[in-house]
C-alpha positions as MATLAB code, in Angstrom:
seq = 'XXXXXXXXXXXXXXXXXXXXXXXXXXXXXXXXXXXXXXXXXXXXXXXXXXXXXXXXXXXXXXXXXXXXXXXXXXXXXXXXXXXXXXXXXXXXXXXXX';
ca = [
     -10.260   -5.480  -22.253;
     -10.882   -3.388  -19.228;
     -14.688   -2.218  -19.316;
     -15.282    0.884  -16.844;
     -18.710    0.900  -15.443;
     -19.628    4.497  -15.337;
     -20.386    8.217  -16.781;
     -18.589    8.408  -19.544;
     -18.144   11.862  -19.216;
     -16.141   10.806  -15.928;
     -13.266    8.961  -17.869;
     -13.593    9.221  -21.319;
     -11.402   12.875  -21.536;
      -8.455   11.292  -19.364;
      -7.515    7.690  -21.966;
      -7.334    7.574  -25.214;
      -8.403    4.046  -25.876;
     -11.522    3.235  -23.024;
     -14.537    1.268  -24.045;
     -17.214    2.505  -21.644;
     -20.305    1.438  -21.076;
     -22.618    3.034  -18.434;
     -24.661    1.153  -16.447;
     -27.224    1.572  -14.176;
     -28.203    1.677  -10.603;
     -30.873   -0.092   -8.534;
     -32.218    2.564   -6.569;
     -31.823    6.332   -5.698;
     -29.547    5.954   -2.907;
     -27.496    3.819   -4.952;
     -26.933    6.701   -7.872;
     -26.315    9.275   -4.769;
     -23.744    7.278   -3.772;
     -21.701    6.627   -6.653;
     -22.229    9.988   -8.023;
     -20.288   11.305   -4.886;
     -17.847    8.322   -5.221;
     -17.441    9.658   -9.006;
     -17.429   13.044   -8.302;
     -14.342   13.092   -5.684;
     -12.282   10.491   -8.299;
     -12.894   13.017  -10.485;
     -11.380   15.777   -8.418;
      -8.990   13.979   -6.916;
      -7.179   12.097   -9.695;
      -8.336   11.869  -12.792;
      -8.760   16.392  -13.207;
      -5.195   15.656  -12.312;
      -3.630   14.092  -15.350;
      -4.102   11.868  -18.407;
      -3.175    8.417  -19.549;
      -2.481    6.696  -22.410;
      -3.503    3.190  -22.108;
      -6.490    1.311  -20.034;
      -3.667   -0.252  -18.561;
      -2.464    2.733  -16.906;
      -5.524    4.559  -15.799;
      -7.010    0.945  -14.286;
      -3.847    1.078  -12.450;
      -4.040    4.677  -11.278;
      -7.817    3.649  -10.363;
      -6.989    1.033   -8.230;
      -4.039    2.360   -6.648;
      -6.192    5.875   -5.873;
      -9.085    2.989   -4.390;
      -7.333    0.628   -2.524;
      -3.876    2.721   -1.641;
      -6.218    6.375   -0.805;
      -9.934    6.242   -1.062;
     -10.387    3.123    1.010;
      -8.019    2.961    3.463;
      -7.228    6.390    4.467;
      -9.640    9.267    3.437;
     -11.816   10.576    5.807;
     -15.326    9.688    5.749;
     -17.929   11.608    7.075;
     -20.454    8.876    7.412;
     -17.571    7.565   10.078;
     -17.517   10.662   11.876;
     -15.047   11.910    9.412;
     -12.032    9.239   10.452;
     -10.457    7.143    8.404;
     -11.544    3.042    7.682;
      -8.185    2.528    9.347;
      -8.487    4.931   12.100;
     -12.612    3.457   13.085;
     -11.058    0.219   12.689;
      -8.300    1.019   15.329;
     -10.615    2.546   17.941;
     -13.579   -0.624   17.196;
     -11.550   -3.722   16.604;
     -13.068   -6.529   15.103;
     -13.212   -8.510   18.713;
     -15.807   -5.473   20.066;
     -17.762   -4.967   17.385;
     -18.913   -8.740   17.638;
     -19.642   -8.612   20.959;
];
């Protein structure tokens, strides 16, 4: 069973089957965060279409995550490049210098 830590109101309209339970954060900063994190998954992909298992939308999740969100949107706390793109300009050997 795939159990989706978040506002239900998030998910719940976009599967048919999802157990949801909500859980909750440790401090202010934390909710902040993963309020915008929810907010722009919300936009971004899951407004977009529906699915019709918990298969499928942990798939479409994951993919948006690690294949989108992760790698290659812009983020402004990076000076609004990519993970890839900082990575590229500060590789790993400078940074631990």
């Amino acid at each position: 069973n795939l159990v989706v830590l978040t506002d239900h109101r998030t998910v719940a309209p976009h599967v048919n089957d999802t157990t949801l339970r909500t859980g909750k954060s440790t401090t202010p900063r934390d909710s902040g965060l993963i309020e915008s994190f929810w907010s722009t998954m919300q936009r971004e992909l899951l407004d977009r279409t529906s699915w019709d298992s918990r298969t499928q939308l942990a798939s479409a999740m994951f993919e948006w995550i690690e294949g989108f969100y992760n790698p290659r949107r812009r983020h402004s706390s990076l000076g609004n490049l990519s993970p890839a793109e900082c990575e590229a300009l500060h590789p790993a050997a400078e940074i631990a210098a």
